[in-house]
C-alpha positions in Angstrom: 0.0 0.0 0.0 1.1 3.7 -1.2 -1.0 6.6 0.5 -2.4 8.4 -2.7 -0.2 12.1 -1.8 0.6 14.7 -3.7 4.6 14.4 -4.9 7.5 16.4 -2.7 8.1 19.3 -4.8 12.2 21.1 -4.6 13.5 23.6 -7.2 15.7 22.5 -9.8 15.4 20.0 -13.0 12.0 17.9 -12.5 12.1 14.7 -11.3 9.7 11.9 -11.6 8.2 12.8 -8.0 8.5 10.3 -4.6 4.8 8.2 -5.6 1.9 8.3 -2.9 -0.6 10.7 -2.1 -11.8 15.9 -10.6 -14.6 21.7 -17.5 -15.3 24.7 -17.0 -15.5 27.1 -14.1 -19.0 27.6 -13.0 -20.4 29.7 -10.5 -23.3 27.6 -9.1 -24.6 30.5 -7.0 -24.1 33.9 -5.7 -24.9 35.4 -2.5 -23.3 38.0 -0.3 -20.7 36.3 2.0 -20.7 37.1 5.6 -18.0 39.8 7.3 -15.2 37.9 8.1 -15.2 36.7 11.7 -12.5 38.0 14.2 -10.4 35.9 16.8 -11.4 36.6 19.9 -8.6 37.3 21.8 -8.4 40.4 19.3 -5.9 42.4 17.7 -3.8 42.5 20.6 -3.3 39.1 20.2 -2.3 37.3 17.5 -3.7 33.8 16.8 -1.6 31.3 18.8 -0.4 33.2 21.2 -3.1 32.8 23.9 -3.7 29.4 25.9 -7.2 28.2 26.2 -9.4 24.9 26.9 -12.5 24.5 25.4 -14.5 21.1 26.7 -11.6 18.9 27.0 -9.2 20.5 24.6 -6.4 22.7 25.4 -3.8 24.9 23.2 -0.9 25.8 24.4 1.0 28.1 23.0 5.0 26.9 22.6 7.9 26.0 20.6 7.2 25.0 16.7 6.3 21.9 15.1 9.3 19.3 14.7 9.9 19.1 11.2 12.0 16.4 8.8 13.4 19.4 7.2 14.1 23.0 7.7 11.1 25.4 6.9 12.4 29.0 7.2 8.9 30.2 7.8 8.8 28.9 11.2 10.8 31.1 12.2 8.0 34.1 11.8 5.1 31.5 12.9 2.8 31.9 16.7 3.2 28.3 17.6 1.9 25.5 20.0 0.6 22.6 21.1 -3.5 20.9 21.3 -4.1 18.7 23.2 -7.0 16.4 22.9 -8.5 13.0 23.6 -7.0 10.1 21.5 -10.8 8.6 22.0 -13.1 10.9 22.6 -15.7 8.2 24.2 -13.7 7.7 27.2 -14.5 11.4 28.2 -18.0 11.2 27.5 -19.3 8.2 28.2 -21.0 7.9 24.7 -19.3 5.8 21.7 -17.5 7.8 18.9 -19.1 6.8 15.9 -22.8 6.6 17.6 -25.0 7.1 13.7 -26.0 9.6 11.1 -26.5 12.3 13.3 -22.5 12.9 13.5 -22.4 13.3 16.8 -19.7 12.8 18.8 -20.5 14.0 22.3 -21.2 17.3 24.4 -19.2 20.4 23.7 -18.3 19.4 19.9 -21.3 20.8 18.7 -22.7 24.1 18.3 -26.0 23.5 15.8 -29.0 21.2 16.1 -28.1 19.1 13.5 -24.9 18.4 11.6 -26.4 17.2 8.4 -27.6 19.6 5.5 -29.3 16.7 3.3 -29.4 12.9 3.3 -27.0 10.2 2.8 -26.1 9.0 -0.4 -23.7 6.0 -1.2 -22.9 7.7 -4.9 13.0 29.0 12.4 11.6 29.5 16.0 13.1 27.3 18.1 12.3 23.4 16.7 12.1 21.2 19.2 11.6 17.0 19.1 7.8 17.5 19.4 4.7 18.4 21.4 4.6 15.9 23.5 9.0 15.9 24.0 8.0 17.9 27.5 8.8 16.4 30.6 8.8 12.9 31.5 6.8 11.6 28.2 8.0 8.8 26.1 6.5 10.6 22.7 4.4 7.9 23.4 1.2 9.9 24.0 -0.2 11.5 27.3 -2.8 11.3 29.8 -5.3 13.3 30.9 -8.4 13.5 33.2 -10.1 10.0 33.0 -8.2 8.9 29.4 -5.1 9.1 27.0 -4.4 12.1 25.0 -2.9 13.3 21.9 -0.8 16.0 21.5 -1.0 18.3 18.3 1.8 20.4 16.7 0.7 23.8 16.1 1.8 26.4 13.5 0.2 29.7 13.0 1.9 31.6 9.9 0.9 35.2 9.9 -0.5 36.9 6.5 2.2 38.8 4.1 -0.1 41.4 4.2 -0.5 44.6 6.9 -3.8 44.8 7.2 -4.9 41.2 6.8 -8.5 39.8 6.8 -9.7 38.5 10.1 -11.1 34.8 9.0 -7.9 32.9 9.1 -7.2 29.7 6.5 -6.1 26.4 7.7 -4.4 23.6 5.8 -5.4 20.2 6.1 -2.9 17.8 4.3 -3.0 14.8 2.2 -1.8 11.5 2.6 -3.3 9.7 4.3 -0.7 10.3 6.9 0.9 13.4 5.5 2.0 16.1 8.2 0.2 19.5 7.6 3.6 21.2 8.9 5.4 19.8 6.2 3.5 21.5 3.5 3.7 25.2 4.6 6.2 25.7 1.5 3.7 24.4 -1.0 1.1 26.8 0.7 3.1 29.6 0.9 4.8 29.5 -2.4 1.2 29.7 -3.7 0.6 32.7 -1.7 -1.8 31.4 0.2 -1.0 33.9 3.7 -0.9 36.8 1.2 -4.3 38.0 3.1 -5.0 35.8 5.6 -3.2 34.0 8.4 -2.8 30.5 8.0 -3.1 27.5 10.5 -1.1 24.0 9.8 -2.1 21.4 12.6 -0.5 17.6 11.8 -3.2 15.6 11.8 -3.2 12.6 14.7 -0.4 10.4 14.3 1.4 12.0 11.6 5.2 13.2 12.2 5.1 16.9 14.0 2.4 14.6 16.4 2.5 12.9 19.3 2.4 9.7 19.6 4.4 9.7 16.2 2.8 6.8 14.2 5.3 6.3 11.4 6.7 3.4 10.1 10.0 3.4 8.7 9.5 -0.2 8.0 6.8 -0.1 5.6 8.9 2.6 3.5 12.0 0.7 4.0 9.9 -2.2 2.2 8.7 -0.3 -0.3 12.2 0.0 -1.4 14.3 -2.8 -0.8 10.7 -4.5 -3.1 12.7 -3.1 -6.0 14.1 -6.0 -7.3 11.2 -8.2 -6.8 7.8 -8.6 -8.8 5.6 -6.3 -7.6 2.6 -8.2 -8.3 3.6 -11.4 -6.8 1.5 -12.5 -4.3 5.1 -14.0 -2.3 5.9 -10.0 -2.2 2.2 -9.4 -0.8 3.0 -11.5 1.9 6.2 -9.6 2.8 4.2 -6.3 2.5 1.5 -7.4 5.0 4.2 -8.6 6.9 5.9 -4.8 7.2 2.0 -3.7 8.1 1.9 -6.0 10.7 5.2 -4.7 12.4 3.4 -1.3 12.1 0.5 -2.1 14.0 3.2 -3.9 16.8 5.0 -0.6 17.1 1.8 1.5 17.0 0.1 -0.8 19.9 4.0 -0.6 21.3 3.5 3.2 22.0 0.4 2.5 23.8 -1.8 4.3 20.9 -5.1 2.8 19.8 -5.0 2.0 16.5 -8.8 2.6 16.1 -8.9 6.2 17.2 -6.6 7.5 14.6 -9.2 8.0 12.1 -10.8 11.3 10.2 -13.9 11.4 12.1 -11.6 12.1 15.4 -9.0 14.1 13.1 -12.1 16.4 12.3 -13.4 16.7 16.0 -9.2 17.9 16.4 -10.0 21.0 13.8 -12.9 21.7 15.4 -11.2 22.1 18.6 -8.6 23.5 17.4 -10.9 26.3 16.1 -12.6 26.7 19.8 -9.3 26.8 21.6 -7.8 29.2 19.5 -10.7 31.9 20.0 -11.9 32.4 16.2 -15.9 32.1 15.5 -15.1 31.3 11.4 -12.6 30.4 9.6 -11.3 29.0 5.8 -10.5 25.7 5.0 -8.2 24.5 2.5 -7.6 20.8 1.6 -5.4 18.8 -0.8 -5.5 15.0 -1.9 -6.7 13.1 1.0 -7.1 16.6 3.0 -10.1 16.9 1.0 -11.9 14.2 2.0 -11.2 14.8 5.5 -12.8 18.6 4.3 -16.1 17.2 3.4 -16.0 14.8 6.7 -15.4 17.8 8.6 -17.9 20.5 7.2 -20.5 17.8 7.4 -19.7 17.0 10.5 -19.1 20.3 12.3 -19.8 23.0 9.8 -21.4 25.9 12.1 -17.5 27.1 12.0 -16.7 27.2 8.7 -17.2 30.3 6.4 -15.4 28.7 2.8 -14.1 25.1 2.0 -11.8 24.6 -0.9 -10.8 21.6 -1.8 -8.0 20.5 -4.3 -7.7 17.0 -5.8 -10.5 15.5 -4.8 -11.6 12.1 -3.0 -15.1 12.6 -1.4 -15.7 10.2 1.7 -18.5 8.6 -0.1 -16.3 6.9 -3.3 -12.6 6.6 -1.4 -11.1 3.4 -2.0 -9.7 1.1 -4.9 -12.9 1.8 -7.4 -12.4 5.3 -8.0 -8.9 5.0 -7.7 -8.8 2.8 -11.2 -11.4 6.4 -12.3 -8.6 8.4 -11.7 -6.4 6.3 -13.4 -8.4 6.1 -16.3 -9.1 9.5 -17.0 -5.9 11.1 -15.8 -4.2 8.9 -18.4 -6.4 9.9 -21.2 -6.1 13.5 -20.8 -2.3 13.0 -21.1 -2.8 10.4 -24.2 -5.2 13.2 -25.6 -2.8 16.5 -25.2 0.1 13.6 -26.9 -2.6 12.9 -29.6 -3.8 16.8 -29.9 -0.2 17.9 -30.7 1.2 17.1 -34.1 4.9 16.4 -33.1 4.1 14.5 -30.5 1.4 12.1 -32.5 4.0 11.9 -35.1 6.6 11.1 -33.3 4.1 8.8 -30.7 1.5 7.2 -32.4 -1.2 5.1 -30.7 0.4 6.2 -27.2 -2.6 4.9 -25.2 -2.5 1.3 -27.0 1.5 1.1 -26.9 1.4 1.7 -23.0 -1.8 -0.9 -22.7 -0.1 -3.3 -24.8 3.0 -3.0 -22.4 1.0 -3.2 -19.3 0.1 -6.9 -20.1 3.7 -7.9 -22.1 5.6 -6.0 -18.7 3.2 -8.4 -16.5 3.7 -11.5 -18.1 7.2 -11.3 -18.7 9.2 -8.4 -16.1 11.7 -6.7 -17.2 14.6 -6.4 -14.7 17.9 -3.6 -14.8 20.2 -2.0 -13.1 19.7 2.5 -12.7 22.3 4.5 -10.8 20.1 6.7 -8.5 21.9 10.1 -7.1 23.1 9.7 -3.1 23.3 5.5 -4.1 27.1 4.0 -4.4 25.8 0.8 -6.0 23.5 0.1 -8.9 20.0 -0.6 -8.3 18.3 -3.5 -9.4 14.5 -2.3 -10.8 11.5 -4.9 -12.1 8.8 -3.6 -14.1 6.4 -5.2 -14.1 2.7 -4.2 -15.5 1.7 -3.2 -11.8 4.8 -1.2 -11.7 4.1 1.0 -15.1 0.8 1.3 -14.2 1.6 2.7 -11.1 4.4 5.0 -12.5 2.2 6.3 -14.8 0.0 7.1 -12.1 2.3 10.0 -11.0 4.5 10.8 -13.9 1.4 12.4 -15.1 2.9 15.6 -12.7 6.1 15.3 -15.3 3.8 15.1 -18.4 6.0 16.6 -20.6 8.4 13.3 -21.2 6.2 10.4 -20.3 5.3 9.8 -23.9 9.4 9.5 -24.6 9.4 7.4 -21.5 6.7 5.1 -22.9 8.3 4.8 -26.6 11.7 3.8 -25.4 10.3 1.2 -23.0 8.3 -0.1 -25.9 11.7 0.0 -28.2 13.5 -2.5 -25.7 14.8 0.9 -23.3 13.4 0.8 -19.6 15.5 3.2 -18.2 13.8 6.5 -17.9 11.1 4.8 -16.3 12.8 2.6 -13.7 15.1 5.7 -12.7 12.3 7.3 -11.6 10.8 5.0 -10.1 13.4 3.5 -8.4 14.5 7.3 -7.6 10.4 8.2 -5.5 11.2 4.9 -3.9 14.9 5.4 -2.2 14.3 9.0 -2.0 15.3 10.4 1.3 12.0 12.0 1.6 10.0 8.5 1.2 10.8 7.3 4.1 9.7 8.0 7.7 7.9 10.7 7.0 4.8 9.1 6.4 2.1 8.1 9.4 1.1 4.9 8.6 -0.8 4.2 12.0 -3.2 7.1 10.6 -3.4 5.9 6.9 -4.4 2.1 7.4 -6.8 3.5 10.4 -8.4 5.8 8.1 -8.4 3.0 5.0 -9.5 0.5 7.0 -12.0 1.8 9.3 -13.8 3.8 6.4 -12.6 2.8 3.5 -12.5 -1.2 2.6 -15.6 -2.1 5.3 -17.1 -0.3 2.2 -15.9 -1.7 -0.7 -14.7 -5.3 -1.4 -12.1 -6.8 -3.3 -15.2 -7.9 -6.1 -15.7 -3.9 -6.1 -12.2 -3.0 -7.0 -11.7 -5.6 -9.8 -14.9 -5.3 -11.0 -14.4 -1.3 -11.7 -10.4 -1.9 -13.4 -12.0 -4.5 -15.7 -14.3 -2.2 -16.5 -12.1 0.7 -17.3 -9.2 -1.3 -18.5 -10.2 -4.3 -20.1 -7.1 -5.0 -21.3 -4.9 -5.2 -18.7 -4.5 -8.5 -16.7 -6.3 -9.5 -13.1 -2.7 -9.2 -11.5 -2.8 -6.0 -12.3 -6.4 -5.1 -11.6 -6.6 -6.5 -8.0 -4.1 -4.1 -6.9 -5.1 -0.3 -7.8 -2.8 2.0 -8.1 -1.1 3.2 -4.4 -3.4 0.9 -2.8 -1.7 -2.7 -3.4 -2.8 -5.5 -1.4 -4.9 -2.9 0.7 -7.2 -5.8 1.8 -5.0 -7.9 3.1 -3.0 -4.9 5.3 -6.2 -4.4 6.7 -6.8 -7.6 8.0 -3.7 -7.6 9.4 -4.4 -3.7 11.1 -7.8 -5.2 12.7 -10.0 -2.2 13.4 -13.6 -2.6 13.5 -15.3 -0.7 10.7 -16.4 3.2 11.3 -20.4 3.6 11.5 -21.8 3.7 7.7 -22.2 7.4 8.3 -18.8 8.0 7.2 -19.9 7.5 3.7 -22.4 9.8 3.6 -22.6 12.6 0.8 -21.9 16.5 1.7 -24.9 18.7 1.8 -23.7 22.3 2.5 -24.6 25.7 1.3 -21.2 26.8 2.7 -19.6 28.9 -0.4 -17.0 26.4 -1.9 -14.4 25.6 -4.5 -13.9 22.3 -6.1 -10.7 22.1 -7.9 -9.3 19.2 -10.1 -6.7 18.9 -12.4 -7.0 17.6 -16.4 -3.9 15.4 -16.1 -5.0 13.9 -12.2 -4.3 10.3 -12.0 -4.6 10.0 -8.5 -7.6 11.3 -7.3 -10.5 11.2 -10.5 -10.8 15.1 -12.2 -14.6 13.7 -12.2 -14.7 13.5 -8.4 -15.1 17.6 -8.4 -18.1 18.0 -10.2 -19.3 15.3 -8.2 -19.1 16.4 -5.2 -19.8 19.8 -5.8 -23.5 18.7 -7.2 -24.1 18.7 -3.0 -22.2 21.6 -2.6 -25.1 24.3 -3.8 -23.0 27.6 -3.5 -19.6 25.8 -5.0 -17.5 26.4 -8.1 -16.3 23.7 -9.7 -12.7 24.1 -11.9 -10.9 21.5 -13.7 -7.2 22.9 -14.4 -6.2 20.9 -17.7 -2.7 19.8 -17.9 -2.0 19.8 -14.7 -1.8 16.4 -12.6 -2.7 16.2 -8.7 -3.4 18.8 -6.6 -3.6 22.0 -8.8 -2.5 24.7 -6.3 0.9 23.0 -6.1 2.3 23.1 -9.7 -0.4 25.5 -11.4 -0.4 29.7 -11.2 -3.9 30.0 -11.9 -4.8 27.2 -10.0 -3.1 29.8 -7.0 -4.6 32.8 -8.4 -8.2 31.3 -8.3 -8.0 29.9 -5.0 -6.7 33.3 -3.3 -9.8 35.2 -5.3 -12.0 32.3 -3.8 -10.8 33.2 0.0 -11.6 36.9 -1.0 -15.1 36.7 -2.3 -16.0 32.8 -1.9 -19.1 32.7 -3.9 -17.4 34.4 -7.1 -13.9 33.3 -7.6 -11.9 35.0 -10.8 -11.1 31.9 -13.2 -10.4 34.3 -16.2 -7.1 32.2 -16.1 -8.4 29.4 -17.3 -8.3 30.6 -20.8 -4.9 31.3 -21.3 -3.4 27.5 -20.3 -1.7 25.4 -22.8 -1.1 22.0 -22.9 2.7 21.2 -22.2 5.5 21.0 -25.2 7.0 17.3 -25.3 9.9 15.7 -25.5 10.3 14.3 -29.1 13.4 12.2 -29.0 15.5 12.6 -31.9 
């Protein structure tokens, strides 16, 4: 199993990125947006500056966020800690997951009713870590009557002197990604131009305590290099890793059950409360999106605007709509190839030559040898058909050479490909940085209870017919996802999770044309429940939008400005990407 994430982005030459992490602009409605709400600790003090408990959450504010790698920023951010419940059932007396009212106990609620419609299956100082004080283990806390979970905090102020007074935060992707992590991505978009903006690591992840990575599992991912990837002996060595994962994880004295996105959305909720601010802006990417419609259906009397980016709505996560994504992210790309004279001369019949491949790759692997930078010794690689399908799957964010990369592969050359992806795998970035405790609690609480293996197959047949069922079993990021979860033993979230978004909170639905990871089809989708949303798909650009695209950034800073008419007058000045025609 890969979490489906958006790719690492550093300046310089671009590089297939470390693997795993929805037409036209339409203004559904348009309504006069409320005055943006204040914090109310007030001028006088800035957001995460003040300590405060609300119910049986606390912020504190402190040091910054540990981070994997140096973000400058930091330095100019109001930091903390929030602490919360690891299961918020042990405070209240009431289970955590009690039905379709979304209810998860007294205090986290400030409306009569959660639901808008029905359900519908369709640096400052760095430091090791909020919970690094005293005499904890960074194994978690305790607190009143049950264990607690401790939150890294980091407020970044807006670029701006006079800034609005509705703050954004950032929830990340993944699942498992740390929201800290990503303040470059958000800030080289601009995104604190007018606005403060709030990164929280989700439970679990790596600026969190407990911290439920597992180095393993990455480890695996690349020292499974040299072996078939679609073998089931090499599925039993992956579930193998997942099982050490949950023995650390239950090691640490975590639950593995409560680190899911129901409980990750009661944390932004509190997070909200305890840092004094009546509205705010949310802003999700990849998996951060679905934990965006989870939380404004859940708690949604403290969100003013919701954009979303990349989108996997809560109702169609899993294997099924994975394949979409595949599907449709790869024709866009085959169509710009196709649309472009040089490139369909040079490439004809892309789309069949990388089918045809898929099934030649799986019944007879390919293994070489790639020298990857920071590596003394060659690498062995095997492609096999899971391999390139998976490759493909997030070389779409490189578009420009794939179709280079596909011909020479079909002309005896597997080079290009298995350099990168040999490089995403033994990238220093792929490993440990991940929270793997959170990503099979979230995939196998909500997401495979909901959708069997039958489902998965059933839905690549269909949108690859071609392609073998050793292939097909195993979508893309999500191999043997089945079989971790038996081994991760978590019993299933309540079938509410699935539910649909109603909302008439102003939103924005972002996809991108070349998305292979989460389906450009998913926006419109769920922005038909959405009734003041607009719904944008950015074409030529792969997963998650804001990150690689300058109008995607421009459109989503107008959104946070006037949320029920964002300016998408970008849109008609993007070109598809020039490329590479091998001589």
């Amino acid at each position: 199993m890969t979490s489906l994430r958006p790719p690492r982005r550093r300046r310089g030459p671009r590089r297939l990125p470390a693997a795993l992490a929805g037409a036209t602009a339409g203004v559904l409605a348009a309504a006069l947006v409320a005055a943006p709400a204040r914090a109310e600790s007030g001028p006088a003090a800035p957001l995460g500056t003040v300590a405060r408990t609300a119910g049986h959450a606390r912020f504190e504010p402190g040091p910054c966020p540990r981070t994997a790698d140096p973000i400058p920023a930091l330095k100019d951010a109001h930091c903390g800690t929030l602490t919360v419940p690891e299961k918020r059932e042990r405070h209240d007396g009431r289970d955590d997951h009690e039905g379709p009212d979304g209810h998860d106990g007294p205090g986290d609620h400030e409306g009569p009713d959660d639901h808008d419609g029905p359900g519908d299956y369709d640096g400052r100082d760095e430091y090791d870590g909020p919970g690094d004080h005293g005499d904890h283990d960074g194994s978690g806390g305790h607190h009143g009557h049950g264990r607690t979970v401790r939150l890294g905090v980091a407020v970044i102020p807006a670029a701006s002197k006079r800034p609005a007074g509705d703050p954004i935060v950032w929830l990340a992707g993944g699942p498992g990604d740390d929201a800290v992590s990503e303040i470059p991505m958000a800030l080289a978009g601009g995104l604190n131009r007018d606005r403060d903006v709030i990164f929280m690591g989700q439970r679990g992840t790596y600026s969190a305590d407990p911290r439920l990575t597992c180095p393993n599992v990455d480890e695996f991912a690349a020292e499974s290099l040299g072996l078939v990837f679609g073998a089931p002996s090499t599925g039993r060595l992956h579930v193998e890793e997942t099982r050490k994962c949950r023995d650390r994880v239950v090691g640490l004295g975590a639950d593995p059950s409560a680190y899911n996105g129901t409980e990750s959305a009661a944390d932004y909720d509190d997070l909200r409360k305890t840092l004094g601010i009546r509205k705010w802006n949310v802003f999700g990417i990849s998996y951060g999106t679905d934990l965006a419609l989870l939380y404004l259906r859940l708690h949604p009397q403290g969100i003013r605007a919701v954009g979303i980016d990349g989108v996997l709505p809560p109702s169609l996560a899993g294997g099924a709509v994975t394949w979409r994504a595949a599907r449709e992210g790869f024709d866009g790309l085959f169509k710009a190839c196709a649309d472009q004279p040089a490139c369909d001369t040079r490439y004809p019949h892309l789309k069949a030559t990388f089918e045809r491949l898929v099934g030649e790759l799986e019944a007879r692997p390919v293994t070489t040898t790639v020298t990857v930078p920071g590596r003394p010794q060659p690498v062995k690689v095997v492609l096999d058909g899971g391999v390139l399908v998976n490759w493909l799957a997030s070389a779409t964010h490189v578009a420009a050479g794939v179709p280079r990369s596909i011909d020479e592969l079909a002309h005896g050359n597997p080079r290009r490909i298995a350099e990168q992806w040999a490089g995403g795998k033994l990238s220093p970035q792929a490993v440990g940085r991940t929270s793997h405790g959170l990503a099979y609690g979230i995939f196998c609480r909500e997401w495979t209870p909901y959708e069997s293996e039958a489902d998965v197959l059933r839905a690549g047949r269909r949108l690859f017919p071609t392609f073998p069922r050793s292939v097909l079993v195993n979508a893309p990021f999500l191999a043997w996802l089945h079989q971790d979860c038996e081994a991760w033993d978590v019993p299933p979230a309540d079938p509410s999770v699935r539910q649909r978004t109603y909302s008439d909170v102003p939103a924005l639905v972002l996809s991108g044309g070349f998305d292979a990871q989460t389906a450009p089809s998913s926006g419109p989708y769920a922005a038909r429940t959405l009734s003041r949303s607009t719904a944008v798909t950015v074409p030529y650009v792969a997963h998650v939008v804001f990150a690689d695209s300058a109008c995607a950034q421009s459109i989503t800073r107008s959104f946070f400005e006037t949320p029920t008419a964002p300016d998408t007058r970008c849109l008609a000045d993007l070109r598809p990407p020039t490329f590479e025609i091998a001589p």
